[in-house]
C-alpha positions as CSV (number, residue, x, y, z in Angstrom):
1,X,101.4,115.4,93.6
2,X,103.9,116.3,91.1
3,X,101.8,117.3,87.7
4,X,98.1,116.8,88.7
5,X,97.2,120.2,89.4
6,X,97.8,121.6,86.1
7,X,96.6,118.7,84.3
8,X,93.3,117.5,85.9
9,X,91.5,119.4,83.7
10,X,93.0,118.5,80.6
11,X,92.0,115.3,81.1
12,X,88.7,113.3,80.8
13,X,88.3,109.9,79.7
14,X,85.3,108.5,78.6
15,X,84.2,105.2,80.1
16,X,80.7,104.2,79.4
17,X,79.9,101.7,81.5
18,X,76.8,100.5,83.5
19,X,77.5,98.1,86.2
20,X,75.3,96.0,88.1
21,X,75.5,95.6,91.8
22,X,77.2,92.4,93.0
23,X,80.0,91.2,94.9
24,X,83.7,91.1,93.0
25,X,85.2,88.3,92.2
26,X,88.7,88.0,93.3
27,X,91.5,87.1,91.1
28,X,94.2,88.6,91.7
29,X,93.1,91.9,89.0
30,X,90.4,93.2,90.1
31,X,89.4,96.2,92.5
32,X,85.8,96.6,90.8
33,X,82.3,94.8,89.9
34,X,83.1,91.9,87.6
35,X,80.3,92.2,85.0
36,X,81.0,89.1,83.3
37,X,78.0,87.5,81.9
38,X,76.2,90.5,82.9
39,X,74.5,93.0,80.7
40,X,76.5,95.7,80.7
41,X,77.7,98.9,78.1
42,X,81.3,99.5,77.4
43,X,84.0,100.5,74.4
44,X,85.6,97.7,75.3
45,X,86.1,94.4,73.1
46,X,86.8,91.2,73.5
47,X,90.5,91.3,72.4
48,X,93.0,91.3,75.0
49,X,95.5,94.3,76.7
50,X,97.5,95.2,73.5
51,X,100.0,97.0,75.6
52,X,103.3,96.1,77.8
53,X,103.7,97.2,81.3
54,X,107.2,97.3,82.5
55,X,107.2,98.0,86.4
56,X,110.7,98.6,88.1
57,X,112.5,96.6,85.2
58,X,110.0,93.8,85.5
59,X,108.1,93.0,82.7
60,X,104.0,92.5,83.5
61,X,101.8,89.3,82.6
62,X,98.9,91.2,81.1
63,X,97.4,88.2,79.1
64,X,94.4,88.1,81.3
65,X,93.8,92.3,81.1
66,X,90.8,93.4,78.3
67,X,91.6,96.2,76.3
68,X,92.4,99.8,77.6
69,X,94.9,102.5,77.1
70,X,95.1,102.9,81.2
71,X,96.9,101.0,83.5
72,X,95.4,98.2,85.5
73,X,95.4,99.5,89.5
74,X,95.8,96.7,91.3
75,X,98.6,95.5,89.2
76,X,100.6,98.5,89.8
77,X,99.7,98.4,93.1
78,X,100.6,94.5,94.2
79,X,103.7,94.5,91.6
80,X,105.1,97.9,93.7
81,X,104.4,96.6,97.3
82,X,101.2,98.4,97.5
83,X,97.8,96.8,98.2
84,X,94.4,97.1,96.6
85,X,90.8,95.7,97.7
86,X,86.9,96.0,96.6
87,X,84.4,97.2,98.9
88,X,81.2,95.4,97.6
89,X,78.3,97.5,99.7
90,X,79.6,100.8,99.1
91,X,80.5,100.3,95.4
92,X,84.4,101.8,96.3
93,X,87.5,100.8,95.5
94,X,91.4,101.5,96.7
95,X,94.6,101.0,96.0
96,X,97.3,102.1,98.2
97,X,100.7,102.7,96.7
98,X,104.3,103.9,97.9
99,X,103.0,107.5,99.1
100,X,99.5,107.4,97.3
101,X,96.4,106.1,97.9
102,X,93.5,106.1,94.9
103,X,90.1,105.2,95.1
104,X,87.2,105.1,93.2
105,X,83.2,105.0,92.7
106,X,81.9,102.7,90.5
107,X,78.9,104.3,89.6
108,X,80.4,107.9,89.1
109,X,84.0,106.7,87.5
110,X,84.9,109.4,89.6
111,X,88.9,109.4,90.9
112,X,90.0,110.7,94.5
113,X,94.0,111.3,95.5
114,X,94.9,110.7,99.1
115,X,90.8,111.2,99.5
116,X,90.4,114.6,97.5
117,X,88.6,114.2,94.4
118,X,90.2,115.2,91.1
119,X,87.9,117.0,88.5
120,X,88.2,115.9,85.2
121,X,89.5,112.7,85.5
122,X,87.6,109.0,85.5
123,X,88.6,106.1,85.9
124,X,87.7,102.4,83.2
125,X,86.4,99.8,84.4
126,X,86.4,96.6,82.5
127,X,85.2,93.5,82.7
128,X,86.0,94.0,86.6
129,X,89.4,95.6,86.1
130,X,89.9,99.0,86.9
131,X,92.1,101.3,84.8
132,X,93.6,104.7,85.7
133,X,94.8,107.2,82.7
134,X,98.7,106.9,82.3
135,X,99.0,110.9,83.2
136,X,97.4,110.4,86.7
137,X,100.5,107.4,87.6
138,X,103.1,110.1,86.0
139,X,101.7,112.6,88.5
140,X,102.0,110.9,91.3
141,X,105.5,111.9,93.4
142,X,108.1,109.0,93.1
143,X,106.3,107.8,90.1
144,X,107.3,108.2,86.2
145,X,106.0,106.7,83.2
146,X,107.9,106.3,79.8
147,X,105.5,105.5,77.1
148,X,107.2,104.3,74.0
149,X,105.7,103.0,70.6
150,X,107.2,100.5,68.0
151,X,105.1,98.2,65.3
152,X,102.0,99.2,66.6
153,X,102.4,98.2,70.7
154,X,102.8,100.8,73.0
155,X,105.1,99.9,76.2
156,X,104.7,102.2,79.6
157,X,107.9,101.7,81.5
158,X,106.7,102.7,85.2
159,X,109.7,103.7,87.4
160,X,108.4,104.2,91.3
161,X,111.1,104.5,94.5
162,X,111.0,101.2,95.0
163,X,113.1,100.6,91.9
164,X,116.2,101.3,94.3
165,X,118.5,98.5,94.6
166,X,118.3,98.0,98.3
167,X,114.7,98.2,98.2
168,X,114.8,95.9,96.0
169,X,117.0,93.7,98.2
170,X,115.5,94.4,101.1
171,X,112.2,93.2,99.9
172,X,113.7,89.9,98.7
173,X,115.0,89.0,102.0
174,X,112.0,89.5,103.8
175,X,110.0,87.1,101.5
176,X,112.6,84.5,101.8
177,X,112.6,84.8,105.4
178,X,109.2,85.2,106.2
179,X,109.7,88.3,108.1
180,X,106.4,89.4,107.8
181,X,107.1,93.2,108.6
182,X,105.4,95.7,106.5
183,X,105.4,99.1,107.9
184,X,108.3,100.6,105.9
185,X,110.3,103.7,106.8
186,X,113.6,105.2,105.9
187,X,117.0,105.2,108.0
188,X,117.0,108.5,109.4
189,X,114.6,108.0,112.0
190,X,116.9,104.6,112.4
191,X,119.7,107.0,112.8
192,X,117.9,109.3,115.2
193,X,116.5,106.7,117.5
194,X,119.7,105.3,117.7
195,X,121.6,108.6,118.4
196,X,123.5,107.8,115.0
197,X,125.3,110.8,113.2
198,X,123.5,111.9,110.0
199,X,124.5,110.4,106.8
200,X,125.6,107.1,108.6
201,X,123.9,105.6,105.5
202,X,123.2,106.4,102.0
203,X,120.3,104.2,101.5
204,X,118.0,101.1,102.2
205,X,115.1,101.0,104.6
206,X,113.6,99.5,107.5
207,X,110.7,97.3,107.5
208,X,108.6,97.2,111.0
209,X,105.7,94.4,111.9
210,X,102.7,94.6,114.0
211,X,103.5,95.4,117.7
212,X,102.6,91.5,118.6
213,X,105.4,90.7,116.5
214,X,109.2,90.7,117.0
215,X,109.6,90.3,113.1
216,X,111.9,93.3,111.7
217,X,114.6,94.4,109.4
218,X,117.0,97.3,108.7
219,X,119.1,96.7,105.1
220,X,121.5,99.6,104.4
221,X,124.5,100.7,102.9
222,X,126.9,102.9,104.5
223,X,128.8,105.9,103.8
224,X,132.4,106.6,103.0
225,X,132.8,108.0,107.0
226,X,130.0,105.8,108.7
227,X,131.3,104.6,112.1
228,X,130.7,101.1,111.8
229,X,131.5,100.1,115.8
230,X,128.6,103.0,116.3
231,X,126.0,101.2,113.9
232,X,126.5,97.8,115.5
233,X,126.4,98.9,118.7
234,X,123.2,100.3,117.6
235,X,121.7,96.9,116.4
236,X,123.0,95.5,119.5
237,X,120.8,97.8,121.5
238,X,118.0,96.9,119.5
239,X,118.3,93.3,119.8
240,X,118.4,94.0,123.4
241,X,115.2,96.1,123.4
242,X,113.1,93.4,121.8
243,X,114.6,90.9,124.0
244,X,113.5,93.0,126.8
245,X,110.3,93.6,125.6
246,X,109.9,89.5,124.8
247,X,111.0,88.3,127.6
248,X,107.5,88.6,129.2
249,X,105.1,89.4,126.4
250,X,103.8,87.0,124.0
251,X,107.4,85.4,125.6
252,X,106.9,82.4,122.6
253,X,108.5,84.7,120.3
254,X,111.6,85.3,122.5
255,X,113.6,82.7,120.2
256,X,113.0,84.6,117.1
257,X,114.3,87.9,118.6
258,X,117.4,85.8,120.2
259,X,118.4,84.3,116.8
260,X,118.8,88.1,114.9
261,X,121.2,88.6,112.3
262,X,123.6,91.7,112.7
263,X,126.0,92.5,110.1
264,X,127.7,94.4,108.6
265,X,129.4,92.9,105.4
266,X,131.9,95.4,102.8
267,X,129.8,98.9,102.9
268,X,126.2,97.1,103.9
269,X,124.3,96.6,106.8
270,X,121.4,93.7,107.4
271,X,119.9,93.5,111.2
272,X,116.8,91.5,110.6
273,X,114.4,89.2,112.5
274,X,112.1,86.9,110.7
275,X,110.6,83.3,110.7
276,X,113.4,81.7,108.6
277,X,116.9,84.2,109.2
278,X,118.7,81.6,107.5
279,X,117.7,82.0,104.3
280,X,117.3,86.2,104.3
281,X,121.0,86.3,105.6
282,X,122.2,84.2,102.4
283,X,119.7,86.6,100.4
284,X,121.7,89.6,102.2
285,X,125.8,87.9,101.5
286,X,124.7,86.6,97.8
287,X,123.9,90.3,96.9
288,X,127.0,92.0,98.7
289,X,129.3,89.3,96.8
290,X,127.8,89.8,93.7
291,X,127.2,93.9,94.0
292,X,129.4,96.2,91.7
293,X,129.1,100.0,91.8
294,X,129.2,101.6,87.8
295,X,129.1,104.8,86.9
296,X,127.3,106.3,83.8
297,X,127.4,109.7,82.6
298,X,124.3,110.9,80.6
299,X,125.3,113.1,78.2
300,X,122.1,114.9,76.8
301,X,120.3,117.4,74.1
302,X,122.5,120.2,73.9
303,X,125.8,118.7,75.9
304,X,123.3,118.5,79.6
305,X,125.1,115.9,81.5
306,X,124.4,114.1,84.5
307,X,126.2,111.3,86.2
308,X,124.1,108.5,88.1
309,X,126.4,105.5,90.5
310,X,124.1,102.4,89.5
311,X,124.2,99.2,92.2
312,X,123.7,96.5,90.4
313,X,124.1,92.6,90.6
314,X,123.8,92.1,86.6
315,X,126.7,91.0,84.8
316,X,126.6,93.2,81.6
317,X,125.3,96.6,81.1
318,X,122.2,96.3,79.1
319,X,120.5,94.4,82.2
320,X,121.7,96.9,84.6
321,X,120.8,100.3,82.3
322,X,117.3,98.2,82.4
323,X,116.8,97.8,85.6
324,X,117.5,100.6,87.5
325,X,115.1,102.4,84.8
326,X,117.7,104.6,83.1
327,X,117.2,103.4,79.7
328,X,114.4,101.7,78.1
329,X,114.8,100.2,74.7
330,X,113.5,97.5,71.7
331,X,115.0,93.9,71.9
332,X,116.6,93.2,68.4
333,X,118.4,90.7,67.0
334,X,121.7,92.5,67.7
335,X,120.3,92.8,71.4
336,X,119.1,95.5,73.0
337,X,118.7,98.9,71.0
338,X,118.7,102.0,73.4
339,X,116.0,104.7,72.3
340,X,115.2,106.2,75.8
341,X,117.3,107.3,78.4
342,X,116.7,109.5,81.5
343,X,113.5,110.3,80.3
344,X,114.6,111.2,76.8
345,X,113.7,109.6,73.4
346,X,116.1,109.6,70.4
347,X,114.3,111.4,67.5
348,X,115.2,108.8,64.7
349,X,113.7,111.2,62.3
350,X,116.2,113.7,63.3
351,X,119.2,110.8,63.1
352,X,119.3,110.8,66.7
353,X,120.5,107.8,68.5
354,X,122.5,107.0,71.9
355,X,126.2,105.8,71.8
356,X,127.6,104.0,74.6
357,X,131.6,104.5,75.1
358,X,133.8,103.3,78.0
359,X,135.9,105.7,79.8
360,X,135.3,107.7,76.5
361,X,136.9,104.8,74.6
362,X,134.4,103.4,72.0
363,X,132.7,99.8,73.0
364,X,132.4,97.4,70.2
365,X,130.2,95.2,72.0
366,X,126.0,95.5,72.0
367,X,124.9,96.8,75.9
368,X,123.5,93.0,76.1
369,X,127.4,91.8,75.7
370,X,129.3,94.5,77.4
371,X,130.5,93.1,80.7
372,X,131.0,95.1,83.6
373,X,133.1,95.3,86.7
374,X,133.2,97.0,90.2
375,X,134.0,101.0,89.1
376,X,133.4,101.0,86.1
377,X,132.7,104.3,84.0
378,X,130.5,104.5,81.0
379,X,128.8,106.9,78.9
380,X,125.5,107.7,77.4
381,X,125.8,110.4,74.7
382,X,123.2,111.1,72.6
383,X,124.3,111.7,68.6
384,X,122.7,113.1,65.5
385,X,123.9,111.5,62.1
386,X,124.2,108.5,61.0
């Protein structure tokens, strides 16, 4: 955990709320008692979430939430891969996410971290939704949250490690292929196993399945020096271990492992194994055709600068800053209007705002209407003066 130490006790929300005992209702929000038409205290009223909730670029349907300044668990939890669940008898709730698991009493409000309880801090629960503060989600490792205010609506733009473009990718090909693998893990135990040099790639992931299933994939893209006879030699003998293995156990399933994709297509890698390869390998050769590689320099309070290589599939570079949760911004008429990037807010009342230039030439176009192309170089630079 990144900032709870020094903050737990800074923190303590207020939730009034008594809660009868009865079994949740399940739809698709809650991890707590539903105490709809029952007789129950809170601060709560009947108007709806007045909030956005941006997760990983994606912007969250929170028509159905009640009002709260938190954010709802499961939703963070199911919209970053995670999982949450309700258990009825002992009046507890989880949610695991990418590194984290919290959890809950419903008669205390009282919080736990990976199972250690953190003093000061409650959880909301409302109308069966639970809420967390926004400082115990910012806390977390791999997990940042922007908040941001204009006309009255605050937006929490929630950036977790699964924002990374071949995460990203490689969960779309596993739902489009059915591969139902879930156990995730990075490549350098893929590169140890498979006695590959370190740094053979610079990202993606593997996903694994239950050991009854064959069902598997490894999405990657390789470095400037990988040795790309070495890495399919490696998928070879992987293919070859499952078939092994398949062969006589739960031998139905021998198909599936003989019908594995293995390639390796420009700088990217797929091996994967799955109920419906077909359509996860057109996922996998739709994303390398369309991929570019742009580079943006951040330039900062005080001339700081930082340079970040985004991998996108967007066309123009509003869509791509958005997505890979550089920049966060208000949607005008014009487009979109930068205020936040890197973590940093433009002080308008200071005449602070963010330029975008090309190669240090100006751009005349809006980020929604600048195009981009494989290489490209912009830059961020944040101005005072109008």
């Amino acid at each position: 955990m990144k900032k709870l130490g020094t903050m737990a006790l800074a923190l303590c929300m207020s939730a009034a709320l008594a809660v009868p005992a009865f079994a949740a209702e399940d739809n698709g929000l809650l991890i707590s008692p539903n105490p709809i038409s029952q007789e129950v205290t809170t601060t709560a009223t009947e108007e709806a979430y007045a909030h956005t909730i941006i997760i990983n670029g994606e912007k969250m349907d929170t028509s159905a939430l009640p009002v709260s300044d938190g954010i709802p668990l499961r939703m963070l939890a199911e919209a970053d891969h995670g999982s949450a669940s309700w258990y009825g008898e002992e009046r507890t709730g989880y949610a695991y996410l990418d590194g984290a698991s919290i959890s809950f009493n419903a008669d205390t409000l009282e919080l736990s971290l990976d199972g250690e309880v953190v003093e000061g801090v409650s959880v909301e629960l409302i109308k069966g939704v639970t809420f967390v503060p926004v400082e115990v989600i910012d806390g977390l490792d791999n997990y940042t949250v922007i908040a941001s205010e204009a006309d009255g609506v605050k937006t929490y733009s929630i950036t977790t490690a699964n924002n990374d473009p071949m995460v990203k990718l490689a969960y779309a090909i596993a739902e489009a292929s059915n591969c139902y693998a879930s156990f995730k893990s990075d490549l350098e135990s893929y590169e140890m196993n498979y006695s590959l040099a370190e740094g053979t790639f610079t990202s993606g992931l593997q996903l694994t399945g239950m050991i009854v299933s064959p069902d598997c994939m490894m999405v990657a893209k390789l470095s400037e020096n990988a040795d790309r006879e070495a890495v399919m030699a490696a998928m070879e003998e992987q293919k070859a271990n499952l078939e092994s293995t398949f062969s006589w156990y739960l031998s139905q399933n021998l198909p599936k492992v003989q019908d594995a994709r293995m390639i390796i297509e420009g700088d990217y890698v797929l091996f994967l194994i799955a109920e419906n390869a077909d359509a996860g390998e057109q996922i996998f050769r739709d994303y390398v055709a369309n991929v570019k590689t742009v580079a943006v320099e951040v330039v900062g309070k005080d001339g700081e600068t930082v340079t970040m290589n985004l991998d996108t599939t967007a066309e123009n570079l509003g869509q791509a800053l958005v997505e890979s949760g550089l920049v966060m911004g208000e949607t005008t008429e014009y487009g979109l209007y930068i205020t936040t990037v890197n973590g940093y807010t433009a002080d308008e009342s200071a005449q602070e705002w963010w330029c975008i230039t090309k190669g240090g030439a100006t751009v005349d176009t809006g980020a929604d209407t600048t195009p981009i192309a494989d290489g490209d170089q912009f830059e961020l630079t944040l101005k005072t003066g109008w």
